[in-house]
Structure formats: C-alpha cells, structure tokens
VMD Tcl script that builds the backbone (N, CA, C; Angstrom):
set m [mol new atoms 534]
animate dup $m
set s [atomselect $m all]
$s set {name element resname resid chain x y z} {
  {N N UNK 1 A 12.247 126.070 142.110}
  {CA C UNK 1 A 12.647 124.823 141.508}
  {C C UNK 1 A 12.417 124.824 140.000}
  {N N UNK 2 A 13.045 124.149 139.269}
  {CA C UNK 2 A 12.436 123.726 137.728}
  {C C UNK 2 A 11.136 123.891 137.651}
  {N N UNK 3 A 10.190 123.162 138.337}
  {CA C UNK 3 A 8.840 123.541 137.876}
  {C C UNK 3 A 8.216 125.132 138.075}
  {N N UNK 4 A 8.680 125.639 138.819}
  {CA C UNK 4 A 8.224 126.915 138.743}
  {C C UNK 4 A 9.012 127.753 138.083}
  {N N UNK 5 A 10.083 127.639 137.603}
  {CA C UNK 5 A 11.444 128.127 136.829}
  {C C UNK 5 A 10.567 127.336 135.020}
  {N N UNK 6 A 9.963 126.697 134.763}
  {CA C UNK 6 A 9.867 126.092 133.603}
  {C C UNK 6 A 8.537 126.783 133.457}
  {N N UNK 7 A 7.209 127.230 134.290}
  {CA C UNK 7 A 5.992 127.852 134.370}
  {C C UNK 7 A 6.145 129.128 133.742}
  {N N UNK 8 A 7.705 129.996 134.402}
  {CA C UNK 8 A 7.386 131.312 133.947}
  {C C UNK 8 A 8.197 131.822 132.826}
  {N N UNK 9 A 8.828 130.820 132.265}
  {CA C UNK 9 A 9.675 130.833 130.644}
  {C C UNK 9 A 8.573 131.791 129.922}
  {N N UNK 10 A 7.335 130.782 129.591}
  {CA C UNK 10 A 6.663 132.131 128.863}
  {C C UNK 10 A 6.468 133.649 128.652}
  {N N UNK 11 A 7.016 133.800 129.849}
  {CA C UNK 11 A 7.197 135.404 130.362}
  {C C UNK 11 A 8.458 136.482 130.395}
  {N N UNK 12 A 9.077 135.167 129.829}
  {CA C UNK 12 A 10.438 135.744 129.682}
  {C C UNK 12 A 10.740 136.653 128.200}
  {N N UNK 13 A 11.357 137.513 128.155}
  {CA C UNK 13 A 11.697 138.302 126.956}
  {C C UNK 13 A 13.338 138.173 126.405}
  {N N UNK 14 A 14.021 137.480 127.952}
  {CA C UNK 14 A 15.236 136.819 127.236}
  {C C UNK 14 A 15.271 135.342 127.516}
  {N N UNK 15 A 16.405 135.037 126.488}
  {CA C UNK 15 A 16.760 133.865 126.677}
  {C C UNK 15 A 17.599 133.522 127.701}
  {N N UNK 16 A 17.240 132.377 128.414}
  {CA C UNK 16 A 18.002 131.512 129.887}
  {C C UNK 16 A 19.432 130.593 129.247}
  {N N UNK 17 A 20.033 131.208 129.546}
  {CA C UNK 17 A 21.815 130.285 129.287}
  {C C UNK 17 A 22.534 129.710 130.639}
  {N N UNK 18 A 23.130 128.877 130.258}
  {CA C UNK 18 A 23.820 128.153 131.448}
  {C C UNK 18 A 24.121 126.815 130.697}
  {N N UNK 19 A 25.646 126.791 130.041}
  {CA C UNK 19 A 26.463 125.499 129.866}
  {C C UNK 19 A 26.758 124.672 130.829}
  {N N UNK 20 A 26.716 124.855 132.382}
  {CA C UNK 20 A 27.280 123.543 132.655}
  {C C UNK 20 A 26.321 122.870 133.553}
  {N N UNK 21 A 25.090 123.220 133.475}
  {CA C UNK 21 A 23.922 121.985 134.121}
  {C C UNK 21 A 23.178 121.373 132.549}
  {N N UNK 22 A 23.211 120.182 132.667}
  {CA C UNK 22 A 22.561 119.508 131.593}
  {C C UNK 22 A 21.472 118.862 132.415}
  {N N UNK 23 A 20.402 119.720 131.640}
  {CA C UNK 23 A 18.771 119.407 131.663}
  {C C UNK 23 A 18.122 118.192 130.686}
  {N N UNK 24 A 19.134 117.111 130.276}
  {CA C UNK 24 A 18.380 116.323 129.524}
  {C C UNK 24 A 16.935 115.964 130.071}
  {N N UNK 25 A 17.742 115.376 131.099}
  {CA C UNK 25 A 16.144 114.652 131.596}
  {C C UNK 25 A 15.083 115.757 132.770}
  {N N UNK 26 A 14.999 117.347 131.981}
  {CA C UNK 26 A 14.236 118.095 133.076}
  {C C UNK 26 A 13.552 118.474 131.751}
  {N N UNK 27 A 12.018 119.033 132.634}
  {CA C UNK 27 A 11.322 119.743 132.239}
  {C C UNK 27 A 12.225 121.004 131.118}
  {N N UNK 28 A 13.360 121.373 131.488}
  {CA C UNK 28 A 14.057 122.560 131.007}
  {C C UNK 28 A 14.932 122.036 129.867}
  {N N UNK 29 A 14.715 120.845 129.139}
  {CA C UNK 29 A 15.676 120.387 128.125}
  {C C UNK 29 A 16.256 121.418 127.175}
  {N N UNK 30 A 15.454 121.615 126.482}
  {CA C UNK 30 A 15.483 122.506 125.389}
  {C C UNK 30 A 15.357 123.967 125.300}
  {N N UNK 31 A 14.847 124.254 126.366}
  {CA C UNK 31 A 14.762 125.901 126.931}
  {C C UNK 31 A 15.931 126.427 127.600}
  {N N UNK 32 A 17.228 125.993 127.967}
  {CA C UNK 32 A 17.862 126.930 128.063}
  {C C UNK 32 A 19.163 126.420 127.186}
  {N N UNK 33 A 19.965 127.848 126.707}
  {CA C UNK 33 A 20.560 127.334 125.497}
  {C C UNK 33 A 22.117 127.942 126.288}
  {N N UNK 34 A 23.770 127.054 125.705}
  {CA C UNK 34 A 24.767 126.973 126.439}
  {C C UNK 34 A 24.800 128.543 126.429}
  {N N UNK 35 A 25.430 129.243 124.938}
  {CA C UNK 35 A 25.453 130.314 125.110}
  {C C UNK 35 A 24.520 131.062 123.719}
  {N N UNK 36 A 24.624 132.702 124.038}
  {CA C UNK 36 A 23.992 133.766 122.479}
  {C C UNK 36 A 25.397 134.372 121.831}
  {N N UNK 37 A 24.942 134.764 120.693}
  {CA C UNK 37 A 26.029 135.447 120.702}
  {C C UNK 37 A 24.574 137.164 119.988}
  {N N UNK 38 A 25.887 138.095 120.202}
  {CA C UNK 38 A 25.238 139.434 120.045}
  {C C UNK 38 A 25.826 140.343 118.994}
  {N N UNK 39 A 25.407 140.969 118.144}
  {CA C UNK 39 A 25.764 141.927 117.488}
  {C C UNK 39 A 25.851 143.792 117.888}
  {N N UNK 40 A 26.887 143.686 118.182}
  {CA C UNK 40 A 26.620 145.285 118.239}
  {C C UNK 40 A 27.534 145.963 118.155}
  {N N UNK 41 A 27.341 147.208 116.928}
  {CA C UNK 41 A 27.983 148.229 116.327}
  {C C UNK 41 A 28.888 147.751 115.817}
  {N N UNK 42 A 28.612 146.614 114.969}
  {CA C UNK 42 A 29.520 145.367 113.986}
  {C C UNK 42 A 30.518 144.768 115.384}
  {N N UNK 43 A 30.853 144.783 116.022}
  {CA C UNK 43 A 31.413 143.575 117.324}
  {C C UNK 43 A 30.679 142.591 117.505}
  {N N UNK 44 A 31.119 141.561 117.350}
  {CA C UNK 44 A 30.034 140.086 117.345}
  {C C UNK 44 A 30.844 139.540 119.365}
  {N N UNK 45 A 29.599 139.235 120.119}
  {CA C UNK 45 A 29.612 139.278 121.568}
  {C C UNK 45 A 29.800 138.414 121.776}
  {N N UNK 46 A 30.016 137.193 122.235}
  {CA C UNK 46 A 29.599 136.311 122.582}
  {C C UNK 46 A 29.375 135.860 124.332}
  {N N UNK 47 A 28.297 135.351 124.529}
  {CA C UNK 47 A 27.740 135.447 125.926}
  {C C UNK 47 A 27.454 133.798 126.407}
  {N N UNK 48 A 28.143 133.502 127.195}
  {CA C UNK 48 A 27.964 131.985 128.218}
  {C C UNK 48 A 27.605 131.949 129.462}
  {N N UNK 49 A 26.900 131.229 129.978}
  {CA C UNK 49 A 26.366 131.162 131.353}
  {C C UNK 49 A 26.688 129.785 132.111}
  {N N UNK 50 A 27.237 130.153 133.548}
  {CA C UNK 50 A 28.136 129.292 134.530}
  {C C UNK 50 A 26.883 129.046 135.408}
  {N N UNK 51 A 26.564 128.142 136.599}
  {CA C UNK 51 A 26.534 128.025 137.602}
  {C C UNK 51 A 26.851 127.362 138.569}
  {N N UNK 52 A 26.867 127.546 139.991}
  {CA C UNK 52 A 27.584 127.260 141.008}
  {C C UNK 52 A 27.027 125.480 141.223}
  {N N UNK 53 A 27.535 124.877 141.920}
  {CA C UNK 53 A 27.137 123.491 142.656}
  {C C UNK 53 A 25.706 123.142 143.450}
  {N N UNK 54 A 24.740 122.694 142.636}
  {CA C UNK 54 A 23.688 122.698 143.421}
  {C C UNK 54 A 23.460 121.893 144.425}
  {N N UNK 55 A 24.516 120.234 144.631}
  {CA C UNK 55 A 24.403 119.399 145.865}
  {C C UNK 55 A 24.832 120.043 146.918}
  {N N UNK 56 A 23.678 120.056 148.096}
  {CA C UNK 56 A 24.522 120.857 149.018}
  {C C UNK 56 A 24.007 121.612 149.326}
  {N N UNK 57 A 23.669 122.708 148.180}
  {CA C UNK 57 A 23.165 124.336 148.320}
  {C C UNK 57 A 21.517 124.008 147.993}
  {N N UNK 58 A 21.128 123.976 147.647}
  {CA C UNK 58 A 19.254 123.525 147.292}
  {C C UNK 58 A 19.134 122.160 147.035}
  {N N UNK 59 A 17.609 121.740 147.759}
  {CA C UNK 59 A 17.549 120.681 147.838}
  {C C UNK 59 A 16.878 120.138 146.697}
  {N N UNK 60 A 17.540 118.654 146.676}
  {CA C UNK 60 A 17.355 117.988 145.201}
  {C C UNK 60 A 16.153 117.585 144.561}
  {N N UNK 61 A 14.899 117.932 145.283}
  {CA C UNK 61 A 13.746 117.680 144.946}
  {C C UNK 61 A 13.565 119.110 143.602}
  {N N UNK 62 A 14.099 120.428 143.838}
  {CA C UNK 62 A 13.962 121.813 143.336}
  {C C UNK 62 A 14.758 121.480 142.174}
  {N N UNK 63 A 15.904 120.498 141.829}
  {CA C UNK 63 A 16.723 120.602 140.724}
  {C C UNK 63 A 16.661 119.280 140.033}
  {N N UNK 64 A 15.924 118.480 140.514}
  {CA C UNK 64 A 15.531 117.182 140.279}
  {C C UNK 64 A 16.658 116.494 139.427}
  {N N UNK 65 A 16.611 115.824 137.798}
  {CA C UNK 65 A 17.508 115.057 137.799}
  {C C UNK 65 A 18.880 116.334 136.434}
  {N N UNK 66 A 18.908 117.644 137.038}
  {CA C UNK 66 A 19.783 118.335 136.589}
  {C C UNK 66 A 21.069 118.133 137.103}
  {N N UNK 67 A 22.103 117.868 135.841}
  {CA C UNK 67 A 23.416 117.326 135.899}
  {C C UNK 67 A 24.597 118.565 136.325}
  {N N UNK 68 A 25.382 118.364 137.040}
  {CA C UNK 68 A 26.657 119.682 137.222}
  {C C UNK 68 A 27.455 119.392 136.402}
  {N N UNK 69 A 27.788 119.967 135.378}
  {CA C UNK 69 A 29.417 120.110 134.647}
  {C C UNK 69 A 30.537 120.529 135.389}
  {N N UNK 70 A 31.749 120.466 135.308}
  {CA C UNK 70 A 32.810 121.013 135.719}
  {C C UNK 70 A 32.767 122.265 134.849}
  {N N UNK 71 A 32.682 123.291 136.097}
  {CA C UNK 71 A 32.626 124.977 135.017}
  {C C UNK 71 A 34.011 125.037 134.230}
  {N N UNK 72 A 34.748 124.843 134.690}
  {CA C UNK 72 A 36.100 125.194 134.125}
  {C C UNK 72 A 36.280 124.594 133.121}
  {N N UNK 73 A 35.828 123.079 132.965}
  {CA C UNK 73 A 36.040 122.465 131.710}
  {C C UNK 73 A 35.530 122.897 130.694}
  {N N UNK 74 A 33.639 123.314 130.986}
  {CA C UNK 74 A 32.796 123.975 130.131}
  {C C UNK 74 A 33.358 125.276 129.930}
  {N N UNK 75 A 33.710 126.173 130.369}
  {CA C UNK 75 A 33.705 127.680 130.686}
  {C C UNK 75 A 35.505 127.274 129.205}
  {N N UNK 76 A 36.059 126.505 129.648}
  {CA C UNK 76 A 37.240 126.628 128.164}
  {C C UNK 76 A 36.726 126.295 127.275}
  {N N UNK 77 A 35.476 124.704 126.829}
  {CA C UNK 77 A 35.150 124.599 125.706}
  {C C UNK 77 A 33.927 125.427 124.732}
  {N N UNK 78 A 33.561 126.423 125.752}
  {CA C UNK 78 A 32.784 127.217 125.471}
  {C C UNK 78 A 33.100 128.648 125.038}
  {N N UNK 79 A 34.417 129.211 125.596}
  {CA C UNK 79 A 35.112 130.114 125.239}
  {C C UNK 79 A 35.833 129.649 123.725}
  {N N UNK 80 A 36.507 128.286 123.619}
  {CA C UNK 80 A 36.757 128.197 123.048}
  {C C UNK 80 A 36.151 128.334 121.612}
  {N N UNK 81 A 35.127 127.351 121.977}
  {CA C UNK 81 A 34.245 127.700 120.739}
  {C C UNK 81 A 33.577 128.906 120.036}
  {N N UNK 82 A 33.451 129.830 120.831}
  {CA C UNK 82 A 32.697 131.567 120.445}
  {C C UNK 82 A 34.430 132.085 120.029}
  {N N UNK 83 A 35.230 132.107 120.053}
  {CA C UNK 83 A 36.120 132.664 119.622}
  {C C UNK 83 A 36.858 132.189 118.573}
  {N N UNK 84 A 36.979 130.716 118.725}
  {CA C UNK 84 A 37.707 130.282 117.712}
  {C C UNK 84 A 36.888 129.454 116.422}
  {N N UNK 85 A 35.236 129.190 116.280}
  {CA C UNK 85 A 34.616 128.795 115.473}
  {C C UNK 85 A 33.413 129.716 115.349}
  {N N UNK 86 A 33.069 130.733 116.456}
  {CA C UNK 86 A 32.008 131.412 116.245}
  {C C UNK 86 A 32.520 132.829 115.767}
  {N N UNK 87 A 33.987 132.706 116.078}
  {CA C UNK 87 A 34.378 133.964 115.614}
  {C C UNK 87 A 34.287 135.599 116.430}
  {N N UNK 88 A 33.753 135.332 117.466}
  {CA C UNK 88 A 33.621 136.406 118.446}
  {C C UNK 88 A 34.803 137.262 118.668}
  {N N UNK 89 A 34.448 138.560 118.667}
  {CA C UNK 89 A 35.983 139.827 119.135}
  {C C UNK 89 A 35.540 140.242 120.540}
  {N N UNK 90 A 34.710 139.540 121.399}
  {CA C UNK 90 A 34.476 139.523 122.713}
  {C C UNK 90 A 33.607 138.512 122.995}
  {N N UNK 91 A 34.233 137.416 125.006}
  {CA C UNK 91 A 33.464 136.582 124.860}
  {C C UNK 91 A 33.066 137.090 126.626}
  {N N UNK 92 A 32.176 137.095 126.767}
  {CA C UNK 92 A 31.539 137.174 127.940}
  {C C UNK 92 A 31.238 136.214 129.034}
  {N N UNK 93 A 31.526 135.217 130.094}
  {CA C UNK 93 A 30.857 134.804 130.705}
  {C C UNK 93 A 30.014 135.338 132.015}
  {N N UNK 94 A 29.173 134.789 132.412}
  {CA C UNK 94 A 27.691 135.689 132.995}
  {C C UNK 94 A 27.915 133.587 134.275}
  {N N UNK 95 A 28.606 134.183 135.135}
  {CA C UNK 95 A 29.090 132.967 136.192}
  {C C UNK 95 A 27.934 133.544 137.502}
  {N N UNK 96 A 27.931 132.668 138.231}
  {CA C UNK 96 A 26.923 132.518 139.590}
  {C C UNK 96 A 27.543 131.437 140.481}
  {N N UNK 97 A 29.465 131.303 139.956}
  {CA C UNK 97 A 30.074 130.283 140.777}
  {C C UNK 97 A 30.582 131.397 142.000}
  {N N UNK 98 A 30.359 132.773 142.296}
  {CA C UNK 98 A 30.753 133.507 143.448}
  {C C UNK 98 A 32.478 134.123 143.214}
  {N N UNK 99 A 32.483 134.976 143.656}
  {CA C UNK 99 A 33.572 135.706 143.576}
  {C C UNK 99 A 34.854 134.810 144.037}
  {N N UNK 100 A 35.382 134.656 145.171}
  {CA C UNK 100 A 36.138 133.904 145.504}
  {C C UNK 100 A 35.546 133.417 146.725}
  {N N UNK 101 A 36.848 132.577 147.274}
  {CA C UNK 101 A 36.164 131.219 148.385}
  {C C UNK 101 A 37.647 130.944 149.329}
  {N N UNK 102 A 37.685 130.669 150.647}
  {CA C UNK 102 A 39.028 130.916 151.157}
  {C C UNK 102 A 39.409 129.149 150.962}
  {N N UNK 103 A 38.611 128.334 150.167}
  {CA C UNK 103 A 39.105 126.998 149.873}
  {C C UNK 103 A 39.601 126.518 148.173}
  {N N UNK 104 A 39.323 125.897 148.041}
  {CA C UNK 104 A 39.801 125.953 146.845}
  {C C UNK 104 A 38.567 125.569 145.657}
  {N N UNK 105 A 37.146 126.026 146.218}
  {CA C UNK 105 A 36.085 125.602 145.504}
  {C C UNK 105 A 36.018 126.918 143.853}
  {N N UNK 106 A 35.672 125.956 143.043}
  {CA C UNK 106 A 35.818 126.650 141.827}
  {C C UNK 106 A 34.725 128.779 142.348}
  {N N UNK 107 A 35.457 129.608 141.818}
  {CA C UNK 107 A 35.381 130.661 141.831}
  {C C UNK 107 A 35.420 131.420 140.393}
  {N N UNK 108 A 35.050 132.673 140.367}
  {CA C UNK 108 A 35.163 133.164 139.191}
  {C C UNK 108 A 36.756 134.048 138.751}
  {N N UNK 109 A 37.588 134.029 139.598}
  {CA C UNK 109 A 39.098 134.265 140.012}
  {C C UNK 109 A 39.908 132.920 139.543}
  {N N UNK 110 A 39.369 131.789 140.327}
  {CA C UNK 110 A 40.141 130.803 139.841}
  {C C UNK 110 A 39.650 130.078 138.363}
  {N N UNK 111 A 38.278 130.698 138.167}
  {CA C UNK 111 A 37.437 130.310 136.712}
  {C C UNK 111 A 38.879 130.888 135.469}
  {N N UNK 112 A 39.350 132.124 135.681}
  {CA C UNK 112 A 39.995 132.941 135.016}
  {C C UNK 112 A 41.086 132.459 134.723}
  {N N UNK 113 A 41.725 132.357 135.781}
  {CA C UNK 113 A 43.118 132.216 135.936}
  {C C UNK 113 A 43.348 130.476 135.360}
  {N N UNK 114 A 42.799 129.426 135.085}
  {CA C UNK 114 A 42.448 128.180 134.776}
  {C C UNK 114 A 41.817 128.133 132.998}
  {N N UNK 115 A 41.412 129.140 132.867}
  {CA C UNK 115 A 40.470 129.469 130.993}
  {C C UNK 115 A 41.684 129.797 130.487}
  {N N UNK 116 A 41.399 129.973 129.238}
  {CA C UNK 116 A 41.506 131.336 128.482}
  {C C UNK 116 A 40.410 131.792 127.098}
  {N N UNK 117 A 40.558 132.651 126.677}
  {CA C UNK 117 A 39.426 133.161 125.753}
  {C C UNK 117 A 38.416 133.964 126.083}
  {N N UNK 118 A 38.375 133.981 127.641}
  {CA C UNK 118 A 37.194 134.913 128.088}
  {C C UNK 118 A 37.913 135.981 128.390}
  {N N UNK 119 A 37.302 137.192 127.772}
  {CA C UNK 119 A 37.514 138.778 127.847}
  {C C UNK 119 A 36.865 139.249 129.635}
  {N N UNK 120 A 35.704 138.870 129.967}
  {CA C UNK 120 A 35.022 139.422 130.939}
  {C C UNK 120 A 34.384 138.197 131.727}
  {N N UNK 121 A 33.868 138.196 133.043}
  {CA C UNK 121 A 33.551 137.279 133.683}
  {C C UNK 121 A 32.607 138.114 134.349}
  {N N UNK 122 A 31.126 138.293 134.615}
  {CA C UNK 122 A 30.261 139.450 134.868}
  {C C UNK 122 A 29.662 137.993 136.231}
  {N N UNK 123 A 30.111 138.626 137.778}
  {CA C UNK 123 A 29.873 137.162 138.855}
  {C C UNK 123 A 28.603 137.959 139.427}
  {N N UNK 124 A 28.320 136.122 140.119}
  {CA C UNK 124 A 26.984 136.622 141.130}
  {C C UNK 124 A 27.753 135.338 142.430}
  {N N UNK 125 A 26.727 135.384 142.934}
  {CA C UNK 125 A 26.481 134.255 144.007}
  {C C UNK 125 A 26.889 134.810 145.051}
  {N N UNK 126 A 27.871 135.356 145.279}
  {CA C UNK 126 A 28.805 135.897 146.660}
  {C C UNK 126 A 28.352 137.250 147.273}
  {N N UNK 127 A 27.539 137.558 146.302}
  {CA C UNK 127 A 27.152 139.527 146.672}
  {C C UNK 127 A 28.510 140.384 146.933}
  {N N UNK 128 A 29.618 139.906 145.992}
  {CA C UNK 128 A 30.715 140.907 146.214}
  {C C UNK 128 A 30.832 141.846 145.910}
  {N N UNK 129 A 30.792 142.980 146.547}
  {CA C UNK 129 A 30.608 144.909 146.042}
  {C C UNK 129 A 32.018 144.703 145.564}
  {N N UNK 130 A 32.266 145.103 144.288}
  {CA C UNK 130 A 33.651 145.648 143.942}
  {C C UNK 130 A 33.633 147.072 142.994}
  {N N UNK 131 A 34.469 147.940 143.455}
  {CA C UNK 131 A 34.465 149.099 143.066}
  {C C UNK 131 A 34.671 149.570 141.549}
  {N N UNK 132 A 35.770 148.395 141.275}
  {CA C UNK 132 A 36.235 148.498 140.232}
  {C C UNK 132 A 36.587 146.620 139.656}
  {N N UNK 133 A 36.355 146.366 138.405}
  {CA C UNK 133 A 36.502 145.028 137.758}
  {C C UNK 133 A 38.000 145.002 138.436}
  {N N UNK 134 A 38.367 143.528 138.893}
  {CA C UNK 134 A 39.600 142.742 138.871}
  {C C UNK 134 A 40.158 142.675 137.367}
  {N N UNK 135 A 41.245 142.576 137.757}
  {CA C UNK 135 A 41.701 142.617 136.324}
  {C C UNK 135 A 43.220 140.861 137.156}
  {N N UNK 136 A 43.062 140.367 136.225}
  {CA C UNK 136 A 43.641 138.792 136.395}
  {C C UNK 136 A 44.104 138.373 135.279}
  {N N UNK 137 A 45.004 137.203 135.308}
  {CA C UNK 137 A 45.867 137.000 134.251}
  {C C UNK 137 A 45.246 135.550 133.823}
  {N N UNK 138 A 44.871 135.283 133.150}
  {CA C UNK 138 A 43.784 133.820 131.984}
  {C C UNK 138 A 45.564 132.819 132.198}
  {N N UNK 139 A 44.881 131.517 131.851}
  {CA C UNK 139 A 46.324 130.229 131.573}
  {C C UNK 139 A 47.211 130.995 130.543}
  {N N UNK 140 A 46.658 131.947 129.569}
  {CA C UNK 140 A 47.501 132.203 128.477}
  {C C UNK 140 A 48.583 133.248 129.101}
  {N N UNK 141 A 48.065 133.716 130.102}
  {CA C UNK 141 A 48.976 135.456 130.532}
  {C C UNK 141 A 48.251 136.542 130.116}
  {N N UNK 142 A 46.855 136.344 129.477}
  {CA C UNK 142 A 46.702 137.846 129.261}
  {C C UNK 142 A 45.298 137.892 129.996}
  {N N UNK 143 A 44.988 139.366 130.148}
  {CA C UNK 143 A 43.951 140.188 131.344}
  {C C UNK 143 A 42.574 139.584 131.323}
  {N N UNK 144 A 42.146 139.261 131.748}
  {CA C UNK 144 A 40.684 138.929 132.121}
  {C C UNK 144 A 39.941 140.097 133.146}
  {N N UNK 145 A 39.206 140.458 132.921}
  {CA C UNK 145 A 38.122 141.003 133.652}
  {C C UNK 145 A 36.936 140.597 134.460}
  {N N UNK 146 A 37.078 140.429 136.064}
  {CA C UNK 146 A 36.434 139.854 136.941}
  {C C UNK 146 A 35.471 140.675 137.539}
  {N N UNK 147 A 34.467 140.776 137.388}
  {CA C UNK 147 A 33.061 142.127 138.062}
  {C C UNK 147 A 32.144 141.235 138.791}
  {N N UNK 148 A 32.144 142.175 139.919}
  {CA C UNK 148 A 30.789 141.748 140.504}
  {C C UNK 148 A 30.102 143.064 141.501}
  {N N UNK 149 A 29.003 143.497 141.638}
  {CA C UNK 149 A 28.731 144.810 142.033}
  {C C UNK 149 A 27.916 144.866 142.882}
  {N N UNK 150 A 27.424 143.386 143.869}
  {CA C UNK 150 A 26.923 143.072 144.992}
  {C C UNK 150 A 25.665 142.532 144.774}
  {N N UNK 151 A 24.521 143.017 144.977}
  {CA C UNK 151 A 23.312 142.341 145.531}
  {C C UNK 151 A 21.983 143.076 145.431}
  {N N UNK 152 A 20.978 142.579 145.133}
  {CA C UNK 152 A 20.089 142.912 145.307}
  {C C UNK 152 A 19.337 144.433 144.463}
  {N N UNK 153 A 20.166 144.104 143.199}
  {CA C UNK 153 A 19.848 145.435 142.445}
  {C C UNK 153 A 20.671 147.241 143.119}
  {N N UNK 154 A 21.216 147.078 144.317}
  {CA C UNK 154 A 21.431 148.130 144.860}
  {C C UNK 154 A 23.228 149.108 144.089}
  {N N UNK 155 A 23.326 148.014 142.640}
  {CA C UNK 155 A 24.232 148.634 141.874}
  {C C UNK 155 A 23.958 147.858 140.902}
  {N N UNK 156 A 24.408 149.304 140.139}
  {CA C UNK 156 A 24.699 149.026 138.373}
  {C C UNK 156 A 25.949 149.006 137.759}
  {N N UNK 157 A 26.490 147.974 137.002}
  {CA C UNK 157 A 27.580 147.772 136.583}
  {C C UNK 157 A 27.619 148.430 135.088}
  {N N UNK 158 A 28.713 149.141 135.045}
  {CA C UNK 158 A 29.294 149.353 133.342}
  {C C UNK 158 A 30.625 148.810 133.017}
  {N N UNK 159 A 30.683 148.734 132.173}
  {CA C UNK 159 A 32.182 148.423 131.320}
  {C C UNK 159 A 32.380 149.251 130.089}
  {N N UNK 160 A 33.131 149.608 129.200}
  {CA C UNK 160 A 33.854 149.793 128.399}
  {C C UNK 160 A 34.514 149.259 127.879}
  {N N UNK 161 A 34.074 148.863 126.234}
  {CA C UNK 161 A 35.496 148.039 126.008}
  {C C UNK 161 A 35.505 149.006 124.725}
  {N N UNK 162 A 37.271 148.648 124.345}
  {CA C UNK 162 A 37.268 149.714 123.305}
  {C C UNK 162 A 38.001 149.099 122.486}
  {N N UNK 163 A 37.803 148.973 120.624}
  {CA C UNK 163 A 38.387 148.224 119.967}
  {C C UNK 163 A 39.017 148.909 119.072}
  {N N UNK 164 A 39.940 148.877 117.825}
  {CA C UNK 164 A 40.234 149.485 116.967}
  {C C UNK 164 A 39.913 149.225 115.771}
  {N N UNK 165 A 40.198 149.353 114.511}
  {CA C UNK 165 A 39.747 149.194 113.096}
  {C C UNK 165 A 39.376 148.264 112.984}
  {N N UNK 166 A 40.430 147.104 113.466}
  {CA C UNK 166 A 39.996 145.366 112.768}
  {C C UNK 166 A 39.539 144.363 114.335}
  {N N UNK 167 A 39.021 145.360 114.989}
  {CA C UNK 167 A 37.556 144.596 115.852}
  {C C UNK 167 A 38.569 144.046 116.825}
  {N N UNK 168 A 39.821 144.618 117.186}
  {CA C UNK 168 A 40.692 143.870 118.115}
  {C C UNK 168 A 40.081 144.595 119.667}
  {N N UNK 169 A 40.850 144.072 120.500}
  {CA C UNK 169 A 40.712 144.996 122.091}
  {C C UNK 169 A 41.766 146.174 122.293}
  {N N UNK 170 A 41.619 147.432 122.335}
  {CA C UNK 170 A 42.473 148.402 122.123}
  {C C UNK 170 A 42.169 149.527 123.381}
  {N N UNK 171 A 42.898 150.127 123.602}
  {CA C UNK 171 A 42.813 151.265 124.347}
  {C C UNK 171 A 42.194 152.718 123.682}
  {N N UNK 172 A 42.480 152.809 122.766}
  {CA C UNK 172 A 41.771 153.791 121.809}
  {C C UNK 172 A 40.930 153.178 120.995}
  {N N UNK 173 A 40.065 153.828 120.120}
  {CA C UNK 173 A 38.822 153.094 119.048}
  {C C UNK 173 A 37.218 153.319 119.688}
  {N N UNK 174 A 36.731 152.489 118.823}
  {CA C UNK 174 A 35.611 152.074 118.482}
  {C C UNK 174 A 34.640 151.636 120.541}
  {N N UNK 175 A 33.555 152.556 121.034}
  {CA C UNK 175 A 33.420 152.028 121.921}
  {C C UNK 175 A 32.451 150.991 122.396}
  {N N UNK 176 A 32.545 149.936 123.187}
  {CA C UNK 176 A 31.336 149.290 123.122}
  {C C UNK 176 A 31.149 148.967 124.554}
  {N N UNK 177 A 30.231 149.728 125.257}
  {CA C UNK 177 A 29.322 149.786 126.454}
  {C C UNK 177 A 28.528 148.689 126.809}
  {N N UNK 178 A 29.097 147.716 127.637}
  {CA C UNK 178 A 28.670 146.667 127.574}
  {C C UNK 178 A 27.910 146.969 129.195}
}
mol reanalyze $m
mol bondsrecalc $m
mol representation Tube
mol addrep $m
C-alpha cells in the first residue's frame, strides 16, 4: 500500500513516475514525479509512467484517497509535452495498463493506436512474453513500439534505436541502446 510504498522511498536510487494517479491527498504527493527526461550520447529521452485501474484490482484501504486519470488522455498530454515543449528525439512510456484485453479495457495496443508522440511503450501488468516488440500504427499513422518480455525477472529486454545526424529516428546512424 502507500504506506509501505512511501517507508521505502528512502531507499530508492531512482525516481518513482506515474502521470495518471494523482496523489494530492496521499502520503506520496510530491514523491512521485509525471515524467524524467534523460540524456544520452546527446539524445534527450524522455520517460512517462502509466498505470492500470486500481478500483477493483487492490483494495482501497492500500491506495487510499489516490485518484485514476484516464491513461490515454494523460499518456497524449504527456507525450505531447516531452516532444513538443521539452523537446525530446525519443519519448518513452513505461505503462502497467497490460498488454491487451479481449474487452475493450484501456491496453498498451489500444494506449498506441489512440496517442501519438510516443516512440516506445515498455508494458507490464499482463506478464506477456513477446519475442519481438509489436510494432503498431499511433492516431497519426506512424510506428509505435509495443514490448513486453513477461514476468518475474525471467527476461531481459533490449531495444535499439538508431538516429541520424540531426537526432531524427533512422535506420542507419547514431546508436542508442535503450
């Protein structure tokens, strides 16, 4: 729950992200932030964090008075923002809404296909082994990248992304091992 989730912050060496639960009124106000952004090998990253629906799934005493956003709404104004004011040449979201769902409950497939601006979508919740990233088409028409590599530490995920001179997404260039 929050209180034991707010105990072991001190111990943490990264920072906790997640845009679409608002912790005003929790112990966790100010400790977890929407998204980071990252520098590396001059590519500026940018990284957002989703999660799934907690009514329902854990009981409300553990999440006390933490608010659900609509991911999709957050997951565009958050893309939006790392790309088009933060300036990002990659935006990452780091989702725990589950791979897909045979209903129509928000997913990280239908997260995609509903955005645009996100380069990669790195999922949890579902423990879906996938061999290889989905590759899906964003509201705009262009590729999104959907990963998820199952459960329980028993895989490691890589990516590749590869850019060219002026920090675009390219097939040849500059590599960045995400």
């Amino acid at each position: 729950g929050i209180d034991g989730l707010f105990a072991q912050l001190p111990h943490a060496q990264f920072d906790f992200l997640s845009a679409n639960y608002d912790f005003k009124n929790t112990l966790l106000n100010t400790h977890v932030k929407p998204y980071k952004i990252f520098m590396k090998d001059g590519i500026k990253i940018g990284v957002f964090g989703l999660g799934i629906e907690l009514k329902g799934l854990v009981d409300p005493k553990m999440y006390k008075e933490t608010i659900y956003l609509n991911p999709v709404e957050i997951a565009q104004e958050m893309s939006r923002i790392l790309k088009e004011d933060e300036h990002c040449d990659l935006v990452i979201c780091l989702s725990h809404l589950g791979y897909h769902y045979k209903s129509d409950k928000i997913s990280d497939l239908i997260l995609a296909s509903k955005t645009k601006n996100i380069d990669l979508i790195i999922g949890g919740h579902t423990h879906t082994f996938l061999p290889k990233p989905t590759v899906t088409k964003n509201s705009a028409g262009e590729n999104v990248l959907v990963n998820q590599v199952g459960c329980y530490g028993i895989n490691l995920g890589r990516i590749d992304f590869y850019f060219d001179s002026d920090k675009n997404l390219a097939g040849k260039g500059k590599s960045i091992i995400i």
